[in-house]
C-alpha positions as CSV (number, residue, x, y, z in Angstrom):
1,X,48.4,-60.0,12.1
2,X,50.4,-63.0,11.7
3,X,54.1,-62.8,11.9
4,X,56.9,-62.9,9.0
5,X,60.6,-62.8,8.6
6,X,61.3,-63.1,12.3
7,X,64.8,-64.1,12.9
8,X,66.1,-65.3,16.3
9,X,67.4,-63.1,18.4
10,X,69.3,-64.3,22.0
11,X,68.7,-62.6,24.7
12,X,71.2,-60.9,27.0
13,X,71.3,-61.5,31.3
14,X,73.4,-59.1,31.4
15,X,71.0,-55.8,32.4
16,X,74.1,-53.1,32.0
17,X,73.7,-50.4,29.6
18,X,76.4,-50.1,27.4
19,X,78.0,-45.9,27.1
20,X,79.1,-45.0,24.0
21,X,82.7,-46.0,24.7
22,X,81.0,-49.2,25.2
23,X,81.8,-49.2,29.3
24,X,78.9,-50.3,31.4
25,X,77.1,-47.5,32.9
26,X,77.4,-49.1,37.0
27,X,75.9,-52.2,38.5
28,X,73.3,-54.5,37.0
29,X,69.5,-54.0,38.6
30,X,70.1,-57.5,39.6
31,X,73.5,-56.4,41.5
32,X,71.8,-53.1,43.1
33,X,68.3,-54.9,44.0
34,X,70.7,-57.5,46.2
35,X,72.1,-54.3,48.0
36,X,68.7,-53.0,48.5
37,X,68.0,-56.3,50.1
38,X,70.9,-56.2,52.2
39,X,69.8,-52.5,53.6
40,X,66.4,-54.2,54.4
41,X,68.1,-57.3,56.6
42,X,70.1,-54.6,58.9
43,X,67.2,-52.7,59.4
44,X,64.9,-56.3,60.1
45,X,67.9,-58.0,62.1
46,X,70.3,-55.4,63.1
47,X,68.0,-53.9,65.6
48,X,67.7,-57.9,67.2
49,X,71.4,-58.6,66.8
50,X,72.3,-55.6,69.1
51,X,69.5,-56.4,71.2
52,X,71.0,-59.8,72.2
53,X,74.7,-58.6,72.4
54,X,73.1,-57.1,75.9
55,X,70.5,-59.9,77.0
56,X,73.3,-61.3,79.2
57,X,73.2,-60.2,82.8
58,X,69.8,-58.8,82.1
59,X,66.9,-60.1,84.5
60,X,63.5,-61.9,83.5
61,X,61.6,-58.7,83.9
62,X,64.4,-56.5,81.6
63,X,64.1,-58.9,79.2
64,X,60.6,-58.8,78.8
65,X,60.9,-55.1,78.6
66,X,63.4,-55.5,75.5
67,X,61.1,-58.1,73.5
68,X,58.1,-55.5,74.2
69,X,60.4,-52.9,72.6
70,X,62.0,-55.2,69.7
71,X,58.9,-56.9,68.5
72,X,56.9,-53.5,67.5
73,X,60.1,-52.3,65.8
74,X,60.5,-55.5,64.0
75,X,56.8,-56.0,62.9
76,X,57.0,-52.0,61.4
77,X,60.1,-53.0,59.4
78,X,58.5,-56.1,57.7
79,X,55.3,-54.4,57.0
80,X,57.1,-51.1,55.2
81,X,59.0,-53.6,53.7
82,X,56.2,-55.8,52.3
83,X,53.8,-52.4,51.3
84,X,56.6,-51.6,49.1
85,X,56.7,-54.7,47.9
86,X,53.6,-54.8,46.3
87,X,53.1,-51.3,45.1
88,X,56.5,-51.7,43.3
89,X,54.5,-54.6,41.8
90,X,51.7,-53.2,40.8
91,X,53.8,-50.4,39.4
92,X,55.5,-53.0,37.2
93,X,52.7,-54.8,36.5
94,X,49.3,-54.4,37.8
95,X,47.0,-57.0,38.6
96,X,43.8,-57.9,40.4
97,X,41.8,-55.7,41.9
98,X,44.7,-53.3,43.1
99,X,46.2,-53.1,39.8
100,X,42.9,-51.3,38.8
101,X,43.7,-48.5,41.3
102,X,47.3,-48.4,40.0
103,X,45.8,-48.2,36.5
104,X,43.5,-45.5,37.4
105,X,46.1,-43.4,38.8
106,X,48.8,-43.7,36.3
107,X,46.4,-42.8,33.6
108,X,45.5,-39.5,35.1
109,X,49.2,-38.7,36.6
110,X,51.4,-39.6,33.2
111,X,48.4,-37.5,31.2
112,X,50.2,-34.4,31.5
113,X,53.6,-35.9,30.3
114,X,51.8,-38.1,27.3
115,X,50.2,-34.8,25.8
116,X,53.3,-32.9,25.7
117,X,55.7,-36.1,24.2
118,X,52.6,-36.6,21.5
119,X,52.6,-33.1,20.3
120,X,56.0,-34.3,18.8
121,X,55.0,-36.1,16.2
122,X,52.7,-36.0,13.1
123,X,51.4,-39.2,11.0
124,X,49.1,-39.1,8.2
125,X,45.6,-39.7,9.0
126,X,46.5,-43.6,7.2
127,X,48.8,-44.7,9.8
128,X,49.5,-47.6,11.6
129,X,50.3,-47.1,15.1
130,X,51.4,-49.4,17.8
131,X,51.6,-48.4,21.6
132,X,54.2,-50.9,23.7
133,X,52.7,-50.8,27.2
134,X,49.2,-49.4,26.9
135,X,48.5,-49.5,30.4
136,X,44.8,-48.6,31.1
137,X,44.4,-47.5,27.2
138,X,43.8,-43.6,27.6
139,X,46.8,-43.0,25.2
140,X,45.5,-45.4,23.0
141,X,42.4,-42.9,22.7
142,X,44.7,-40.2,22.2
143,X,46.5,-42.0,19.3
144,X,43.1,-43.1,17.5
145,X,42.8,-39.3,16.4
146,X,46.3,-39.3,14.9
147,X,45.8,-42.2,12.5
148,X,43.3,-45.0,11.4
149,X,44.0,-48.5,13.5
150,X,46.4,-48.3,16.7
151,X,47.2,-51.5,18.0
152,X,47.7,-51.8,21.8
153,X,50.4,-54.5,23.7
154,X,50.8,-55.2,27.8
155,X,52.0,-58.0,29.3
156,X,49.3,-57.5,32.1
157,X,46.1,-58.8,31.5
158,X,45.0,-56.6,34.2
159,X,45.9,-54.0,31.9
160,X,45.1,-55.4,29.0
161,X,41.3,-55.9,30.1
162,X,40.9,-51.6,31.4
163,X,42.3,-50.8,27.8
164,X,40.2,-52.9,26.6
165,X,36.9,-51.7,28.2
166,X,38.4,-47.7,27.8
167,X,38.4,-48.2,24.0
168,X,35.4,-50.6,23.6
169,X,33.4,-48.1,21.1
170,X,36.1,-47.7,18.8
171,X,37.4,-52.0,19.3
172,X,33.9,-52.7,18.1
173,X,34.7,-49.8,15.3
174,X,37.5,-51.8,14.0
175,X,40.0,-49.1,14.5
176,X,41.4,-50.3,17.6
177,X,43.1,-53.8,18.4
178,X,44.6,-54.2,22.4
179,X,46.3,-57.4,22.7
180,X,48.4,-58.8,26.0
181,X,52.1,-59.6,25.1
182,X,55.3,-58.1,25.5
183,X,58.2,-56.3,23.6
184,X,60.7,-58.9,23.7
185,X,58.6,-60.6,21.3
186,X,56.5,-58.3,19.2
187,X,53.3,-60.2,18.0
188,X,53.3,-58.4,14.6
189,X,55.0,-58.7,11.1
190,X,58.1,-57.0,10.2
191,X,57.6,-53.5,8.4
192,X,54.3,-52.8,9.6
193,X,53.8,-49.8,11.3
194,X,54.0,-46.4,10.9
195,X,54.6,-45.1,14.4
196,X,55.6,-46.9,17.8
197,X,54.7,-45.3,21.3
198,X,56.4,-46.1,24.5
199,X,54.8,-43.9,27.9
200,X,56.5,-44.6,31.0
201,X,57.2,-48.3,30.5
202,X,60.9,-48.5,28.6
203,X,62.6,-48.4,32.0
204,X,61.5,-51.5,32.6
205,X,62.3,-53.1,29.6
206,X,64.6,-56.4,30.0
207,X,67.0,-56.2,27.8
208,X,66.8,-52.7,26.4
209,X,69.0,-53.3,22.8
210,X,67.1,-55.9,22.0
211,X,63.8,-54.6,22.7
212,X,64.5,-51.5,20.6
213,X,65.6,-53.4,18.2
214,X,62.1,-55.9,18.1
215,X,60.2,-52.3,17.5
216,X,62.4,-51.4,14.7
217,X,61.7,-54.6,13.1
218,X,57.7,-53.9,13.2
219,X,58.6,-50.5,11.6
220,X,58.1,-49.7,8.5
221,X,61.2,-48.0,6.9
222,X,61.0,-44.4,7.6
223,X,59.0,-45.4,10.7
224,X,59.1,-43.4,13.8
225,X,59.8,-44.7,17.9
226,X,58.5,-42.1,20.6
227,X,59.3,-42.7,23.9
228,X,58.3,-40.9,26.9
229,X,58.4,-40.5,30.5
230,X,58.4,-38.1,33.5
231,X,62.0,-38.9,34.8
232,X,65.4,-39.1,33.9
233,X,69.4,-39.1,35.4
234,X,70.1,-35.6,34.2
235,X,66.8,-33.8,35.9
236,X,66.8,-31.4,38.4
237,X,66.9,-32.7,42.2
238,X,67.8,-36.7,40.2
239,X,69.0,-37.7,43.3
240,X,66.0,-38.0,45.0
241,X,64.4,-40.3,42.5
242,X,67.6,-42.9,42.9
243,X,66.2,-45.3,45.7
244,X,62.0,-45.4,44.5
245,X,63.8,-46.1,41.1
246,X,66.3,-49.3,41.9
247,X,63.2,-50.6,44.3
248,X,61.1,-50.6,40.8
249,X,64.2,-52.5,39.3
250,X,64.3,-49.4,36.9
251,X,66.8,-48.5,34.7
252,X,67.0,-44.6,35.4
253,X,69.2,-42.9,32.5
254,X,71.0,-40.5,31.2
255,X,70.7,-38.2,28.3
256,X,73.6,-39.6,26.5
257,X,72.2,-43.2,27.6
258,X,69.2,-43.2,26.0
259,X,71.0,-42.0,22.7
260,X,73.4,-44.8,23.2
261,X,70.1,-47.3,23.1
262,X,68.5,-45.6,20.1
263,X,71.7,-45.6,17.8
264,X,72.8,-49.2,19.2
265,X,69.2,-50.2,17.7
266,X,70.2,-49.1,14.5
267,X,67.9,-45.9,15.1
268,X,68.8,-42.5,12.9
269,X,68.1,-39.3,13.4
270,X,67.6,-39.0,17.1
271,X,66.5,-36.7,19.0
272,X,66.1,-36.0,22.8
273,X,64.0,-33.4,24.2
274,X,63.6,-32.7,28.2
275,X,62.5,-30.7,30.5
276,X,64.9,-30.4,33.2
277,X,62.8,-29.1,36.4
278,X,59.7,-31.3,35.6
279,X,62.2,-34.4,35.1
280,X,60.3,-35.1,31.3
281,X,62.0,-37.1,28.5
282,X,60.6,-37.2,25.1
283,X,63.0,-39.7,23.1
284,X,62.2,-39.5,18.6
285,X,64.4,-41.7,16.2
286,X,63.5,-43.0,12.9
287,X,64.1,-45.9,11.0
288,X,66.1,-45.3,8.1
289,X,63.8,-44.8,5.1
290,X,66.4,-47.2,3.0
């Protein structure tokens, strides 16, 4: 579909999300990912720095004693770091052969969480339905049996190509369309769809107002935006997701903050369902009819 009426939008560095008083709601990512990396350096060169406080005085044979010790300690610290470096990637945005094991999994982990948000919303069997961040494309199935052509975005063409062979039958149907781009930049026209789905991927957003904002442009008026996931601030035992979430570079919200979002978007009729001990969010808002 080509694009129309697309106005330019500037985009924000400034990753805070904005309360309702219009505060920031705590650090940047940017701000909390350099603290995460300054944890990481103690650990690496701490250990070392201590190490040599003591080499003085120390004999040849003590010495080679400490290096024995250091080096193991040193070498188990670099590789944690760098496993979690790459499955915080792939997470992200899988690629290459890896990415189609992260694929794999996170279609059959978020299936339990998509089937629940989904059984929120009803289109007419004529809808147009777009899903931001199709992943490996099992959703995109789902959403073929609610209306009659879902189009399908990712910005990894690892992800794109799984969709793509996961809904092949009904791509060579014509009722199906999986593309690779991202949100910031919608590849559609303005007013053109009836429904917009979002599973586990608007954390990661970059500019979340203005991303919002790009998928109420592509909706038609009286369109719908669902978005979905398996965590937020307010759930039960939250605390324990706060570190896996800044090493993803995730934004990991409240309640009130993902209101905020939807209404700063120029979103109406909002609402936010959750379940509080399985840490699920389920986000509906509408664009006005007129």
């Amino acid at each position: 579909m080509e694009q129309a009426g697309k106005g330019t939008c500037r985009r924000s560095h400034d990753t805070r999300i904005l309360t309702k008083s219009g505060s920031a709601a705590g650090p940047t990512n940017v701000e909390l990912v350099g603290r995460l990396r300054q944890l990481a350096a103690l650990a690496i060169y701490g250990a070392p720095a201590a190490q040599i406080g003591r080499w003085a005085g120390k004999t040849r044979e003590e010495r080679h004693r400490m290096v024995n010790r250091l080096v193991p300690n040193v070498m188990t610290a670099v590789l944690t770091i760098a496993a979690a470096a790459i499955v915080v990637r792939q997470c992200r945005k899988p690629w290459s052969l890896p990415g189609r094991l992260f694929i794999w999994l996170m279609n059959r982990t978020h299936a339990g969480v998509t089937r629940w948000g989904l059984r929120h919303v009803t289109v007419g069997p004529a809808a147009t339905i777009l899903d931001v961040g199709c992943g490996g494309g099992r959703t995109i199935r789902a959403l073929a049996g609610l209306g009659q052509m879902v189009h399908g975005i990712d910005y990894s063409a690892t992800s794109v190509a799984a969709a793509t062979r996961a809904n092949a039958d009904l791509i060579a149907a014509g009722r199906v369309d999986i593309r690779k781009a991202g949100v910031s930049q919608l590849p559609f026209a303005d007013a053109c769809v009836d429904l917009v789905t979002a599973v586990e991927t608007h954390y990661y957003w970059p500019d979340p107002v203005h991303d919002f904002q790009e998928v109420y442009r592509v909706l038609k008026p009286g369109g719908t935006l669902l978005v979905i996931a398996e965590t937020y601030r307010d759930q039960t035992f939250a605390g324990l997701l706060i570190v896996p979430m800044l090493l993803l570079r995730a934004r990991y919200l409240t309640l009130d903050e993902h209101r905020a979002i939807f209404s700063a978007a120029g979103f109406t009729d909002i609402e936010i369902d959750h379940d509080q001990r399985k840490g699920w969010i389920c986000g509906i808002a509408r664009r006005p009819a007129a």
